[in-house]
TILUMMAR-987955 format. One record per residue (C-alpha): y, x, z; residue in three letters. Coordinates in nm, 3 decimals, padded with zeros to 5 digits. Each point is the difference from the previous one (the first is absolute). Layout:
% residues N
ATOM / py / px / pz / residu
ATOM / Y / X / Z / Ala
...
END
This chain:
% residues 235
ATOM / py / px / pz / residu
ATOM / -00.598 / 00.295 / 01.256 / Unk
ATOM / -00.104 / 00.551 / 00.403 / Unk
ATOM / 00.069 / -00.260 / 00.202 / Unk
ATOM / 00.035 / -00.150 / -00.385 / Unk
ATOM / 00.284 / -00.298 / -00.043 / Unk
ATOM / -00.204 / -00.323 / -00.124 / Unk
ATOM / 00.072 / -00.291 / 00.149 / Unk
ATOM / -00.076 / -00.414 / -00.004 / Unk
ATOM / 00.100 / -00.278 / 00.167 / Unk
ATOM / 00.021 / -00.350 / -00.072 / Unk
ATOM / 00.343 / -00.225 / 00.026 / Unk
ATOM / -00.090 / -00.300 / 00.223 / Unk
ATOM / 00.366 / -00.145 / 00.040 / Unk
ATOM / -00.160 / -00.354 / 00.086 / Unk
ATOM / -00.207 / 00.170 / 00.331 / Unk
ATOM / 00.207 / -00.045 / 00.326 / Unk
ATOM / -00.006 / 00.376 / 00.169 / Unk
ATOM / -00.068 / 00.173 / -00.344 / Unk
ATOM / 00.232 / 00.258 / -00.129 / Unk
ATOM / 00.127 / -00.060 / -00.325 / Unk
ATOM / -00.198 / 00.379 / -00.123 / Unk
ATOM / 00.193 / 00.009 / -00.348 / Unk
ATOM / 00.297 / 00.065 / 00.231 / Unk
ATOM / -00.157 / 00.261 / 00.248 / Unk
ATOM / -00.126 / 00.193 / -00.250 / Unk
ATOM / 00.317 / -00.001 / -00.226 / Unk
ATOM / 00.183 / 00.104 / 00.334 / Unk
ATOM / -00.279 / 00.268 / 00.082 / Unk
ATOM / 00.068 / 00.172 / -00.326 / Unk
ATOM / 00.377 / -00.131 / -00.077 / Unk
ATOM / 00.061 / 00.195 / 00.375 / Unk
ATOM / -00.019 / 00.315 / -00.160 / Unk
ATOM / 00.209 / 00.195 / -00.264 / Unk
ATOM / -00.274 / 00.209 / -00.100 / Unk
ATOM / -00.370 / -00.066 / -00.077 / Unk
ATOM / -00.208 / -00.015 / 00.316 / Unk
ATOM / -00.355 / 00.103 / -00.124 / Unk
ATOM / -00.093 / 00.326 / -00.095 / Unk
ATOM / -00.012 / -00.138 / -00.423 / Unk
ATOM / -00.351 / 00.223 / 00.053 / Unk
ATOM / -00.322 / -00.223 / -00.121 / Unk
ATOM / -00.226 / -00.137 / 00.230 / Unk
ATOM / -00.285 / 00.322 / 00.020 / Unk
ATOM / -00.241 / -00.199 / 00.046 / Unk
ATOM / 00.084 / -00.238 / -00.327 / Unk
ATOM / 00.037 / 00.336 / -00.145 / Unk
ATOM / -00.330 / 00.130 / 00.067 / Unk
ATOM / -00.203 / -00.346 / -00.098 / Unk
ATOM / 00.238 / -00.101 / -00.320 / Unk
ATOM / -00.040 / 00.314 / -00.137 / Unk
ATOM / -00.358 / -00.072 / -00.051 / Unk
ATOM / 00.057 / -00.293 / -00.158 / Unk
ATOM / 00.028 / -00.077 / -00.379 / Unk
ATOM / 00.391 / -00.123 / -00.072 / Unk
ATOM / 00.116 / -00.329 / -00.049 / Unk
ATOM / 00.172 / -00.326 / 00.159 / Unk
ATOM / 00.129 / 00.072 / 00.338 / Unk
ATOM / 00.206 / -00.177 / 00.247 / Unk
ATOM / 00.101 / 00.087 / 00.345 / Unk
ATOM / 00.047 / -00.249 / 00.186 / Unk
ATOM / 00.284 / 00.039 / 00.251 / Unk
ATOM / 00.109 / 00.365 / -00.178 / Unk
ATOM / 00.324 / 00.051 / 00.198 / Unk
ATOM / 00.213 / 00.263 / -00.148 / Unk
ATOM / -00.313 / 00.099 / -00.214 / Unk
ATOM / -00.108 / 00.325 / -00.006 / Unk
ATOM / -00.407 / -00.114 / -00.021 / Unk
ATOM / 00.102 / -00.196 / -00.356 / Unk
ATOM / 00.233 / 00.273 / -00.130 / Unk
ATOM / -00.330 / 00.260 / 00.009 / Unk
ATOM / -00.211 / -00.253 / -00.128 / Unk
ATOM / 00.250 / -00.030 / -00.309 / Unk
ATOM / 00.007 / 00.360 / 00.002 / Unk
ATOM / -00.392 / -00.037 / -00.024 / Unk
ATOM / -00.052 / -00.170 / -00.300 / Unk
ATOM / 00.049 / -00.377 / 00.180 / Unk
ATOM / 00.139 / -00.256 / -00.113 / Unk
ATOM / 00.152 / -00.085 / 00.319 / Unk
ATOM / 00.170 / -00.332 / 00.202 / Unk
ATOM / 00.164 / 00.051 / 00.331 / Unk
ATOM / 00.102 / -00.316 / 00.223 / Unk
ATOM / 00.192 / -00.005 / 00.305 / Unk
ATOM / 00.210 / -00.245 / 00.220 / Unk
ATOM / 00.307 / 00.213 / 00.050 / Unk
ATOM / 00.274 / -00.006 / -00.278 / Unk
ATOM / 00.126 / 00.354 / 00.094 / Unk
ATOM / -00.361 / 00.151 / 00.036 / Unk
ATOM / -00.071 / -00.084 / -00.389 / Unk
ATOM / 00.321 / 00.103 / -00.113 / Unk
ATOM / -00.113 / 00.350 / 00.137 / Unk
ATOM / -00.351 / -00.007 / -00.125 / Unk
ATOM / 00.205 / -00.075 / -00.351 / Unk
ATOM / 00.213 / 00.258 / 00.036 / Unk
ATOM / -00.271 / 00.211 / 00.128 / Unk
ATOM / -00.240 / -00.016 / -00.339 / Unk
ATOM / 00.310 / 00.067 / -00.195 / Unk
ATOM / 00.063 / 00.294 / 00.185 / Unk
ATOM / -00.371 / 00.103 / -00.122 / Unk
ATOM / 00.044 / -00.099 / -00.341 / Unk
ATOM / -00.265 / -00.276 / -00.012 / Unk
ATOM / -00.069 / -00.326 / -00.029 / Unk
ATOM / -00.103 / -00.272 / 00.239 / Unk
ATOM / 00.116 / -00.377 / 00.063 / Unk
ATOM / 00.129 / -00.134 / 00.358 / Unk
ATOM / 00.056 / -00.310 / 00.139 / Unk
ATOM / 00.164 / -00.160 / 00.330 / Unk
ATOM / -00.288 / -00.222 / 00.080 / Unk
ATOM / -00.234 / -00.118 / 00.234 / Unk
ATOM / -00.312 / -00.010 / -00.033 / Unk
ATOM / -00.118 / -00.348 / 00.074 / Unk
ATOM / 00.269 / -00.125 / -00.274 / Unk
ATOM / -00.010 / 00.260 / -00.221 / Unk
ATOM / -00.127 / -00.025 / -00.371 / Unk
ATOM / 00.029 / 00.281 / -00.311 / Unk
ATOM / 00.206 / -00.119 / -00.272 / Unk
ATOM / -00.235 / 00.066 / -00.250 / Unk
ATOM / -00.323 / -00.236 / 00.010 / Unk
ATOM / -00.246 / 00.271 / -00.067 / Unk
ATOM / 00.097 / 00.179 / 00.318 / Unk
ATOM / -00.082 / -00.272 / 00.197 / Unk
ATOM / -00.285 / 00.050 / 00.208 / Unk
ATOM / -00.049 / 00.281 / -00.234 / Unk
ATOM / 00.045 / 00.321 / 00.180 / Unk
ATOM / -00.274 / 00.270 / -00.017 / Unk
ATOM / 00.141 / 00.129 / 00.351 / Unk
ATOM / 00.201 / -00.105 / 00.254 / Unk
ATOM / 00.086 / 00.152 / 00.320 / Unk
ATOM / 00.186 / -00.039 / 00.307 / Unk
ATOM / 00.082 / 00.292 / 00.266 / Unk
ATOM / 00.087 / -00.105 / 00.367 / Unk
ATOM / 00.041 / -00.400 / -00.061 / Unk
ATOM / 00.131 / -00.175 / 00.246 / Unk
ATOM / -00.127 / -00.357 / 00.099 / Unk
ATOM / 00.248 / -00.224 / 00.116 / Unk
ATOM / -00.045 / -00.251 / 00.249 / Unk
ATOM / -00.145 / -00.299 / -00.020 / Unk
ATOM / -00.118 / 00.122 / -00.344 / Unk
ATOM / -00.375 / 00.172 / 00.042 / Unk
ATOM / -00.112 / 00.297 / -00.193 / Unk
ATOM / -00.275 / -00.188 / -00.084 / Unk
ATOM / 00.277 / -00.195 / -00.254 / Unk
ATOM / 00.203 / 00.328 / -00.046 / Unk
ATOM / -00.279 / 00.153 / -00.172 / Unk
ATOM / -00.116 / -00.295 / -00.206 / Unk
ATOM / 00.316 / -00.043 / -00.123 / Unk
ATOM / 00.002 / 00.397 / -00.086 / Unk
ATOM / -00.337 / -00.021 / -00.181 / Unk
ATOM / 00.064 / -00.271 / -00.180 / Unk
ATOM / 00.204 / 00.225 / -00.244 / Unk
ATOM / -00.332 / 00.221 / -00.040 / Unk
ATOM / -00.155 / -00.071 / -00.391 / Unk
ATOM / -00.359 / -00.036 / 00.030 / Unk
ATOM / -00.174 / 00.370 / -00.028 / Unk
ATOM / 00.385 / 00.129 / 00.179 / Unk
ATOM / -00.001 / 00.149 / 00.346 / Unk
ATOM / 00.219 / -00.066 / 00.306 / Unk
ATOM / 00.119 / 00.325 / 00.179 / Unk
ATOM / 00.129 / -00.057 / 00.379 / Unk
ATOM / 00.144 / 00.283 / 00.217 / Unk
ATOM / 00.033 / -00.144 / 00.354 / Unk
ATOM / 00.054 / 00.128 / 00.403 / Unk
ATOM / -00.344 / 00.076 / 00.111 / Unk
ATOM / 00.206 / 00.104 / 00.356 / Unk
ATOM / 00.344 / -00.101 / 00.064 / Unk
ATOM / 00.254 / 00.296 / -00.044 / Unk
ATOM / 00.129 / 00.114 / 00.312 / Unk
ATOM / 00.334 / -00.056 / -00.084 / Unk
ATOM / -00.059 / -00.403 / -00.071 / Unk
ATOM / 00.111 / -00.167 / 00.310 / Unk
ATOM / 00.327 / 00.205 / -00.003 / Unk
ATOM / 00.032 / -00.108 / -00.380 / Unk
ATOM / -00.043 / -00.349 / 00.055 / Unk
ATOM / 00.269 / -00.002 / 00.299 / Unk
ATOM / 00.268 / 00.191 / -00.217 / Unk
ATOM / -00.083 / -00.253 / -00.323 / Unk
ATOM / -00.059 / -00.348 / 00.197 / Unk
ATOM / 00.285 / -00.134 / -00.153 / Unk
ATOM / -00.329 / -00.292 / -00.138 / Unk
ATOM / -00.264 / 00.286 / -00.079 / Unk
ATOM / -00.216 / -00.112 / 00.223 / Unk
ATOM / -00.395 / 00.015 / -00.199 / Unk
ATOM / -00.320 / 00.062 / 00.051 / Unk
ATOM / -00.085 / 00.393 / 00.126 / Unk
ATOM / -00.391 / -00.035 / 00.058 / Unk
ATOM / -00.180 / 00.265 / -00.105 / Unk
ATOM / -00.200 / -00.111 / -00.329 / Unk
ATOM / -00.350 / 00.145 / -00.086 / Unk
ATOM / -00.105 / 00.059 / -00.414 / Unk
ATOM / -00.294 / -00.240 / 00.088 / Unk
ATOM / 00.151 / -00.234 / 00.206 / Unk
ATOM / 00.248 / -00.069 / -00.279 / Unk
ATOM / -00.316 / -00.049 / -00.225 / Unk
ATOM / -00.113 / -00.254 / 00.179 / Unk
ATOM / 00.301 / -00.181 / -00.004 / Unk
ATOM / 00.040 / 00.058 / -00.376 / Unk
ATOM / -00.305 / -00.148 / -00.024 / Unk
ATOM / 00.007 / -00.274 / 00.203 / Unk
ATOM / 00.321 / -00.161 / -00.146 / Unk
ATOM / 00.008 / 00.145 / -00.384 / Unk
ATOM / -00.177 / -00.253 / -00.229 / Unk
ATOM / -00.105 / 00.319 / -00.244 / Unk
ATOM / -00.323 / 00.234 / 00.137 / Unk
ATOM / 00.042 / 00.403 / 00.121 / Unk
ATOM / -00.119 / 00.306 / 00.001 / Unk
ATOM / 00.098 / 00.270 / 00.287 / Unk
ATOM / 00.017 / 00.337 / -00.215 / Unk
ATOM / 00.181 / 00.215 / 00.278 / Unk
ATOM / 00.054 / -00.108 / 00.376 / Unk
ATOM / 00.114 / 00.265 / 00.213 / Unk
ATOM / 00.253 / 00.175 / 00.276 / Unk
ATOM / 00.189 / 00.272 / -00.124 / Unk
ATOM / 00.253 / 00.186 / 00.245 / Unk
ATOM / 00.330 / 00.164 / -00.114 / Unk
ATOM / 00.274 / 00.242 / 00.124 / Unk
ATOM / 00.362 / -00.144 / 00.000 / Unk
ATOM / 00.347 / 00.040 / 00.152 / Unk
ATOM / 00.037 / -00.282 / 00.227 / Unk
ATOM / 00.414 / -00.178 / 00.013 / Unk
ATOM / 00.105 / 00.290 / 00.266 / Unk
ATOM / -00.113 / 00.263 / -00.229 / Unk
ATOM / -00.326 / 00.079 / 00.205 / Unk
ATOM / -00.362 / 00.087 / -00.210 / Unk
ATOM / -00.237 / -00.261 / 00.064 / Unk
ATOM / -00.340 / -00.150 / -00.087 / Unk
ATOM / -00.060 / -00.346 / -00.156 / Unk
ATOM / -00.320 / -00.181 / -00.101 / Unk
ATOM / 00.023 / -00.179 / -00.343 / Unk
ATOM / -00.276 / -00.244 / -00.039 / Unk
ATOM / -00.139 / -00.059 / -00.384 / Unk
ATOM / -00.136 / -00.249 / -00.161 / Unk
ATOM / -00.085 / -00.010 / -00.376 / Unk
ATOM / -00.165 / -00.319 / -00.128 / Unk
ATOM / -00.091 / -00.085 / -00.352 / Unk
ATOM / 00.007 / -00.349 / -00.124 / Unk
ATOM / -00.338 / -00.079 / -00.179 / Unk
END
């Protein structure tokens, strides 16, 4: 997903004072005419896939999904998921655009299952830029139910806020139409533990780190983000 699209949430209709997130998403996205990411890969994805030997891939939460159109482009065999209808249909019409190809779903996460059998829990990577936790859901259970899709010897890739972006507070006022998620800051080792904690399979940390990057903030402004990384193998 630069301040890179990806997305999850959770639908918890059932939860008095929960927003119903398919719907705020769909509305984030549906709001506008035109695509309102970059369609740039995440560069830090960029940098660490590109290492990596092709193969399964899904992004979890992929909104209009320019990190699974490289991939394709990169020799993956690639599976983007998102919550909001309009977001995929971009992503779909983005890889055509490109000339490749890569499957998409509207899903969610905590329902969602590949078609085919061997697929699941049979990725050799998934990732997730920027997910959002929703309340009362934890991260602990967001990433369980993330690395769950990881085959055994596959790697989960997560791009997250280390800081907050300046511009959050003033994001989450203008989009509050049921938005409302978790903003903490997350650290590549603090997510560890948590992976660890709650995921019934053992991991390895192969890269935990802070990486900073220049971007143009919503009022056109340069500015200076934190990405924190965490790249885990399954063993």
């Amino acid at each position: 997903m630069t301040a890179t699209r990806s997305h999850n949430d959770h639908s918890h209709a059932d939860n008095s004072g929960v927003p119903d997130s398919v719907a705020a998403w769909e509305e984030r996205y549906a709001d506008s005419d035109d695509a309102i990411w970059s369609g740039n890969p995440n560069e830090s994805l960029v940098a660490i896939v590109s290492e990596m030997t092709a193969g399964r891939v899904l992004d979890v939460g992929c909104g209009e999904g320019a990190d699974v159109v490289w991939m394709a482009e990169n020799g993956w065999d690639a599976t983007g998921i998102d919550l909001s209808t309009t977001a995929i249909d971009r992503a779909r019409r983005a890889a055509e655009s490109r000339g490749v190809s890569a499957e998409f779903a509207v899903a969610d996460v905590s329902t969602w299952e590949p078609e085919d059998d061997n697929r699941r829990g049979g990725f050799d990577l998934v990732t997730g830029s920027f997910l959002h936790t929703r309340l009362p859901d934890t991260r602990e259970e967001l990433l369980t139910r993330v690395a769950a899709h990881v085959a055994p010897g596959g790697a989960l890739l997560l791009v997250s806020h280390a800081t907050m972006p300046p511009w959050a507070a003033e994001h989450n006022e203008k989009f509050d139409h049921g938005m409302e998620h978790h903003h903490e800051p997350v650290s590549p080792n603090g997510d560890f533990a948590l992976l660890i904690g709650a995921s019934p399979d053992r991991w390895e940390i192969e890269l935990a780190d802070t990486r900073t990057r220049q971007v143009t903030s919503p009022s056109g402004e340069p500015a200076e983000l934190e990405d924190a990384i965490l790249l885990a193998r399954r063993v």
